[in-house]
TORBA-248003 format. One record per residue (C-alpha): residue number from 1; x, y, z. Coordinates in steps of 0.2 Angstrom, whole numbers, always signed. Layout:
N
   nr     px     py     pz
  NUM      X      Y      Z
...
//
This chain:
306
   nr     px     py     pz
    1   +492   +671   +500
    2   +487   +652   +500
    3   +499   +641   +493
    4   +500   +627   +484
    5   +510   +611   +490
    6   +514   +597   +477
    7   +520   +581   +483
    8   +528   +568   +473
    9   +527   +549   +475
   10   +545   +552   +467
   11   +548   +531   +464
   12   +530   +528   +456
   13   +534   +543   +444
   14   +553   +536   +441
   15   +545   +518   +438
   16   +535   +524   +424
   17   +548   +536   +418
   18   +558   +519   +418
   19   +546   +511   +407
   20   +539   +525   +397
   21   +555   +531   +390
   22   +566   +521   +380
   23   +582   +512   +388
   24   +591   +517   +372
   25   +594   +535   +380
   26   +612   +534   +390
   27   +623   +544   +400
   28   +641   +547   +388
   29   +649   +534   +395
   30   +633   +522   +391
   31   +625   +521   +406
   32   +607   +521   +403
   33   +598   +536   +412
   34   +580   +535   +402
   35   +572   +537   +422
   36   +581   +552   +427
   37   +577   +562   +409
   38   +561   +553   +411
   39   +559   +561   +431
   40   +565   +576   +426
   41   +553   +580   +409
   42   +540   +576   +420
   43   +544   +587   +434
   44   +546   +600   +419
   45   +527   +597   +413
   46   +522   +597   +432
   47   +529   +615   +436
   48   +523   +621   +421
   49   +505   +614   +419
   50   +499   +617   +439
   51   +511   +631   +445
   52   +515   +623   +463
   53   +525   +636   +476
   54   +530   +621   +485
   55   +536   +605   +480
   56   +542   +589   +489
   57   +549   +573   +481
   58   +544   +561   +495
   59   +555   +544   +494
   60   +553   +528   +501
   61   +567   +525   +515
   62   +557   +510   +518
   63   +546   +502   +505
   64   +541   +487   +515
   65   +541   +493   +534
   66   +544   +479   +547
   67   +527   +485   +556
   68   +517   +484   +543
   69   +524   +466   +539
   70   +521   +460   +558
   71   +504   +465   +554
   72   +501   +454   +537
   73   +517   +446   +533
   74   +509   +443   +516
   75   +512   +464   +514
   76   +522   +466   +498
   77   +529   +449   +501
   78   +528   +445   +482
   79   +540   +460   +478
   80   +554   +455   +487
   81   +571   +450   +480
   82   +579   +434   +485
   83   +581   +436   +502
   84   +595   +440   +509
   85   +603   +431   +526
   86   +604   +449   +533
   87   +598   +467   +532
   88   +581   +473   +528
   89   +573   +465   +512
   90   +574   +472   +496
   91   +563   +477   +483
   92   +565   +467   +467
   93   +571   +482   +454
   94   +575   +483   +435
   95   +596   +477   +435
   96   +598   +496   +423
   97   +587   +507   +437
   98   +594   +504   +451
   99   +609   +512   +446
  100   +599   +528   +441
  101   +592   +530   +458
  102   +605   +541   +466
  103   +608   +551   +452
  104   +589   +557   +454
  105   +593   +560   +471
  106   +609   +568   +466
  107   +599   +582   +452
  108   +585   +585   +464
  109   +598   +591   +479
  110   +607   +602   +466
  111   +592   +611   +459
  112   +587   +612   +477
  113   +570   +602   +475
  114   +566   +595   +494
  115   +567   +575   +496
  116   +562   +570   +508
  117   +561   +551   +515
  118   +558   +545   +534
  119   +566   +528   +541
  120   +552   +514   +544
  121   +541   +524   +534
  122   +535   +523   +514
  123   +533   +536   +503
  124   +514   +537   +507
  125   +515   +539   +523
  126   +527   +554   +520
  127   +512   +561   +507
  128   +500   +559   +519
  129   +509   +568   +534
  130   +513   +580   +523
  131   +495   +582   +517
  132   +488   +581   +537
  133   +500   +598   +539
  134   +494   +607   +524
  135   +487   +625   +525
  136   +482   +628   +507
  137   +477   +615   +494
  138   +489   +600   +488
  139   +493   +593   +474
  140   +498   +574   +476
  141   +507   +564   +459
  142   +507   +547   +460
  143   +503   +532   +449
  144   +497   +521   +467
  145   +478   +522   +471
  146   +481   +519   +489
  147   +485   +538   +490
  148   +467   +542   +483
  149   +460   +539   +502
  150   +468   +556   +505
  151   +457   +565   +492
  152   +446   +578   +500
  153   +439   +592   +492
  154   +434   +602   +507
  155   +455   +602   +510
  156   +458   +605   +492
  157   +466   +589   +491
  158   +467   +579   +473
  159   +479   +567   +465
  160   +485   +567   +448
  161   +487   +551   +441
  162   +497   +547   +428
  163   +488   +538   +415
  164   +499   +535   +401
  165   +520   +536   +404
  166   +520   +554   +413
  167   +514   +564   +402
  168   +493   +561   +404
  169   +487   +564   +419
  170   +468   +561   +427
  171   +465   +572   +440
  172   +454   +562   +453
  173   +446   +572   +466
  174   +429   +567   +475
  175   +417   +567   +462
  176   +429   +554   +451
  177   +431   +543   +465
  178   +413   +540   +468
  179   +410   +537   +449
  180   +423   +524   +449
  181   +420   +517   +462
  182   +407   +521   +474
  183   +416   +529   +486
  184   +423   +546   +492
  185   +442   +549   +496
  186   +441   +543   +515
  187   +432   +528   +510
  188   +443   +521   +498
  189   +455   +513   +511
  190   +438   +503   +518
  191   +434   +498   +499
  192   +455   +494   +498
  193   +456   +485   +514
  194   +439   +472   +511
  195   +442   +470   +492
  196   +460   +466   +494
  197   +475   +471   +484
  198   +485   +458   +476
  199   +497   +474   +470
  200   +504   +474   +489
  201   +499   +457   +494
  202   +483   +462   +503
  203   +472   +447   +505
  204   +454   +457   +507
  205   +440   +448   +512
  206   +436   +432   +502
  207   +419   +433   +492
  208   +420   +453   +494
  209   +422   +461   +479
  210   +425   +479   +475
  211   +408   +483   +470
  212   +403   +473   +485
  213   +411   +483   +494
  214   +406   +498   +489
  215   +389   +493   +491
  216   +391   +489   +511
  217   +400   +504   +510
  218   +386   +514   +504
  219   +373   +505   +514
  220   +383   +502   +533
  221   +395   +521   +532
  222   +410   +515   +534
  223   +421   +499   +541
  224   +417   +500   +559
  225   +397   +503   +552
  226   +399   +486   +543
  227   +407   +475   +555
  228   +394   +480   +570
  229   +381   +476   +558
  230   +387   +458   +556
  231   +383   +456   +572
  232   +367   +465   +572
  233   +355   +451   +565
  234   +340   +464   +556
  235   +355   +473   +545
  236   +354   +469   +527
  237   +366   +456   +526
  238   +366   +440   +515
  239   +373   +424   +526
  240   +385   +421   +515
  241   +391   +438   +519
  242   +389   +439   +537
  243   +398   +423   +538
  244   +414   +430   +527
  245   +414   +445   +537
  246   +413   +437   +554
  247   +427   +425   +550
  248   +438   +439   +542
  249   +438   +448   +559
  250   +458   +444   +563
  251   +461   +452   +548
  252   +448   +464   +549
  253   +455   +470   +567
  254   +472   +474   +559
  255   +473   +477   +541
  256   +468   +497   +545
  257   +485   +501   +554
  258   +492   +494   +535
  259   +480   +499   +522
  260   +478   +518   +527
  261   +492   +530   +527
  262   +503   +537   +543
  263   +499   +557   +545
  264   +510   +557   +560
  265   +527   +555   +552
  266   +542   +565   +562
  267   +545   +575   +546
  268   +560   +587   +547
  269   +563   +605   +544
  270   +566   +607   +526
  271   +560   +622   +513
  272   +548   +615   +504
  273   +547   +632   +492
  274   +549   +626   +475
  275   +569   +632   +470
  276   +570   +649   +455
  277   +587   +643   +455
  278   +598   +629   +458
  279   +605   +627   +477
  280   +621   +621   +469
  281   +625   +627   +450
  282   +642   +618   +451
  283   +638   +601   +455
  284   +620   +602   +445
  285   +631   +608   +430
  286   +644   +592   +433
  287   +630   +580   +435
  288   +621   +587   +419
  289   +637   +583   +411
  290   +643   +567   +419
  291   +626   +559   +414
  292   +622   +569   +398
  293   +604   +576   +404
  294   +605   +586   +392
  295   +587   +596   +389
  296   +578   +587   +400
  297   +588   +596   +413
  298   +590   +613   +405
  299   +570   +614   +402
  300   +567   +613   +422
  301   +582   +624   +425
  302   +573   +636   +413
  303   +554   +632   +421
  304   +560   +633   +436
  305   +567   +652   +434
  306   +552   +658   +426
//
C-alpha cells in the first residue's frame, strides 16, 4: 500500500499559530501557550482533513546556516538579533514564544509525533531530503514559498499553504504554480533566485522582476538556459537585460547552492508512522497539565486514535 508522508515546516506553522491565536490563552501559572494550542489545533485539522500515515515535524537546528551565509552574507542578515560576541546568531523571536518552543518539542515527543531537526541545516532542507526519499506521495505544510520548488506532480508532491492563521489552506500543486506565477515547481527556485527575496535577504538580479523572470524562464528553460544566452548575441534579450545579467554573474554563480533546498541531509533513523497512541502517556498527561492544553490536546489524542 502507498503511503502518505506529511512533513511540517513545524516553526512557520508555530509563527502563525503565534499570531493567529490570541496571547490571552495561558498555561495555569500565566504563562502564555497560544503557539503550542495553536500547533497543536492545527495538527488536529491536518490529521483529520488529509489522513497522512506518516508524519514528520521537521525543525530548524539551524535557521541561518554559516554555509549559506559565506555564500551571501546578506542571507537572513535582517533577522538577526543583536549580535552576540560569541555563538551562532540568533533569530530575532517574540519575548513570550520563545519560551513555548520547548514545550512544542516536549508534546510532539510524548504523543510520539517524529521531530526531526539536522545541525547546519534548516527546516527546508530537512523537507526536501525527506521529499527526495519518498516512495508515495507527500504532503508538505508550510507558510514559506521557497518550499514550492519541490512541487512535482509526477512524485505526488504538493504544499499546503496556509493562507489565513492555520486553519485555510491553499493546496499549490503544478497547475497553481504556473498560474501564479509562470512557472512549474522546479522552476520556482530560478524565478526566487533572479527576482530576489527581501524575506531572506536575497538581493536578485537588479532590474529583474518576477514577471520578468518568469518570462526569461519561459522563453531560455531554466537558469543555466538564460545565462548562456547572454552570451549568445541572436537570443532575445533587451541590453539593458543582458547588461544586468552579465554583471549579476558573481551572484548568479552562487546564489543556487542558497536559494534551492539540500535533498542530501544525513537524516537519522526515526519512525515516521504517524503515532495511534502516545509514546509516553505519563509525561504527555503532565505536560497537558503543567501548561493547561486542555482541548487542544485531548482533540489530537483523540484524532490520532481514530
Amino acid at each position: 500500500m502507498t503511503r502518505r508522508l506529511m512533513l511540517l515546516d513545524t516553526a512557520s506553522l508555530y509563527f502563525r499559530a503565534f499570531f493567529g491565536v490570541p496571547e490571552s490563552v495561558r498555561a495555569p501559572d500565566g504563562t502564555p501557550v497560544n503557539a503550542v494550542r495553536g500547533l497543536l489545533e492545527f495538527i488536529d485539522r491536518l490529521v483529520k482533513d488529509h489522513h497522512p500515515d506518516d508524519l514528520v515535524a521537521c525543525m530548524d537546528a539551524d535557521w541561518r546556516p554559516h554555509w549559506r551565509v559565506e555564500l551571501i552574507p546578506s542571507y537572513k542578515a535582517h533577522r538577526v538579533a543583536e549580535a552576540h560576541e560569541t555563538g551562532p546568531d540568533e533569530e530575532e523571536v517574540p519575548d513570550t514564544l520563545s519560551p513555548q518552543v520547548p514545550v512544542i518539542e516536549d508534546v510532539l515527543d510524548a504523543l510520539g509525533i517524529a521531530r526531526v531537526g539536522i545541525e547546519e541545516y534548516e527546516a527546508d532542507d530537512v523537507i526536501g531530503t525527506f521529499t527526495a526519499r519518498a516512495k508515495g506521495p507527500v504532503d508538505i505544510v508550510t507558510g514559506d514559498r521557497d518550499l514550492y520548488q519541490l512541487v512535482d506532480d509526477a512524485r505526488g508532491v504538493r504544499v499546503l499553504y496556509p493562507l489565513k492563521g492555520v486553519g485555510t489552506l491553499r493546496l499549490t500543486d503544478e497547475a497553481v504554480l504556473r498560474e501564479k506565477y509562470g512557472v512549474g515547481g522546479p522552476g520556482y527556485a530560478d524565478l526566487a533566485l533572479l527576482r530576489g527575496d527581501p524575506s531572506d535577504g536575497l538581493p536578485g538580479v537588479p532590474g529583474i522582476g518576477e514577471k520578468t523572470a518568469a518570462k526569461l524562464l519561459a522563453e531560455f528553460g531554466d537558469l543555466a538556459g538564460i545565462m548562456a544566452a547572454v552570451d549568445d548575441p541572436a537570443a532575445k534579450l533587451t541590453p539593458s537585460q543582458r547588461k544586468r545579467l552579465d554583471e549579476a554573474r558573481p551572484y548568479v554563480a552562487l546564489a543556487p547552492r542558497v536559494v534551492r533546498v539540500a535533498d542530501d541531509v544525513p537524516l537519522p533513523d526515526v519512525d515516521t508512522a504517524l503515532p495511534h497512541t502516545p509514546r509516553d502517556p505519563a509525561a504527555l498527561e503532565a505536560l497537558g497539565i503543567r501548561w493547561g492544553l486542555g482541548g487542544s490536546l485531548q482533540r489530537l489524542v483523540t484524532t490520532l486514535g481514530t
